[in-house]
N, C-alpha and C positions, 0 to 999 in steps of 0.2 A: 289835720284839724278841721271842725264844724263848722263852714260858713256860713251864717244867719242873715238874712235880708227883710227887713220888715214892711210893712205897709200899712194903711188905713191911718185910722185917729183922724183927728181932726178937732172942730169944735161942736156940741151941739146942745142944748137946750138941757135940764132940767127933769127927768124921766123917757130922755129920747133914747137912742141907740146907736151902738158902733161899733162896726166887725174889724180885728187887727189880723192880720196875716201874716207869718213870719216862717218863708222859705228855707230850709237846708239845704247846703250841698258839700259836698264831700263826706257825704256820711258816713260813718264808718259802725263798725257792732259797737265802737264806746260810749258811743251818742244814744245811751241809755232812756233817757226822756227828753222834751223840753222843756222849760217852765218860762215863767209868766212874772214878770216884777213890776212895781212902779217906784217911781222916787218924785214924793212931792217937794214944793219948795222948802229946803230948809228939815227935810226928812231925810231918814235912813233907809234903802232901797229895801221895798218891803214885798212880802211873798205875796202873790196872786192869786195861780193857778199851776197845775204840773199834769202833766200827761206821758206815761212810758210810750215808747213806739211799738212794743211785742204785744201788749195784750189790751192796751187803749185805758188800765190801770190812771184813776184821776183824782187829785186832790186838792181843796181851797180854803183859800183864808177865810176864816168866819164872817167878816168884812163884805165878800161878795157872794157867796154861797146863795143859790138860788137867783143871783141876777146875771151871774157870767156864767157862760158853759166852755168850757176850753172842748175843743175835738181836731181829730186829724186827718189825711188826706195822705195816704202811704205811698199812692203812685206818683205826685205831686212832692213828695217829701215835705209838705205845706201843713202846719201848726195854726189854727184858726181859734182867736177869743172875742165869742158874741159877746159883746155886754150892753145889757137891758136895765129900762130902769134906773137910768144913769144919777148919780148924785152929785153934789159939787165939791164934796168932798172926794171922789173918785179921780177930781182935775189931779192930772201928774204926768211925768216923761213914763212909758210902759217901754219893756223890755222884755224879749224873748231870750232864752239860753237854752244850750244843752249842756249835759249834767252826765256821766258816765257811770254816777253814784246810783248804787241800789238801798235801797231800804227797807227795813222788815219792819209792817205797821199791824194790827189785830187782825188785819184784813188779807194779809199779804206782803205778796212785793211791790212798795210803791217808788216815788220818787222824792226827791230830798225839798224840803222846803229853805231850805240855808242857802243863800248866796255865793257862800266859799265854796260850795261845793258843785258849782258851776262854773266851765272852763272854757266854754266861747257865749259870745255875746252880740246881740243886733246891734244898731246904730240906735235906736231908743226912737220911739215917735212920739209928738206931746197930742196928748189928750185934755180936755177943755170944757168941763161943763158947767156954762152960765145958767144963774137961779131966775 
């Protein structure tokens, strides 16, 4: 199985910035992608971002498109989501997975944006943006 270790988050103002880092190990070929979640208070843990590891294949929720970039780091086994632009709406616990699922989208093969369809998980960091 896919062990996830995450880092960053914090708190930070209102249009500022903050880079999350979420390590794998024991990765195996089923560790398909990882993707990217958050769960606000009192929310359903909602899709983010997804990146395959074969071919850097990437996709986001309409939500943050343009202000996060997910990207990866192959020799690191390390999953990176800048996000810019911050909103206070964007406050919530974020969460990295990987996902063994493929998906066929107009574009390709991407990765799943479903929750169920993800089968290890980080510890979750809280993010924090005061207006």
């Amino acid at each position: 199985q896919v062990q996830l270790v995450q880092s960053g988050g914090g708190w930070v103002q209102a249009g500022g910035s903050l880079r999350l880092s979420c390590v794998t190990s024991g990765r195996t070929p089923s560790a398909y992608a990882i993707g990217w979640f958050r769960q606000g208070p009192g929310k359903d843990r909602e899709f983010i971002a997804a990146r395959t590891w074969n071919v850097g294949s990437t996709r986001y929720a309409d939500s943050v498109k343009g202000r996060f970039t997910i990207s990866g780091d192959k020799a690191s086994n390390t999953v990176f989501l800048q996000m810019n632009s911050l909103k206070p709406d964007d406050t919530a616990v974020y969460y990295c997975a990987s996902s063994p699922r493929r998906v066929y989208t107009s574009t390709g093969l991407s990765a799943s944006v479903y929750p169920s369809d993800y089968d290890s998980w980080g510890q979750g960091t809280q993010v924090t943006v005061s207006s």
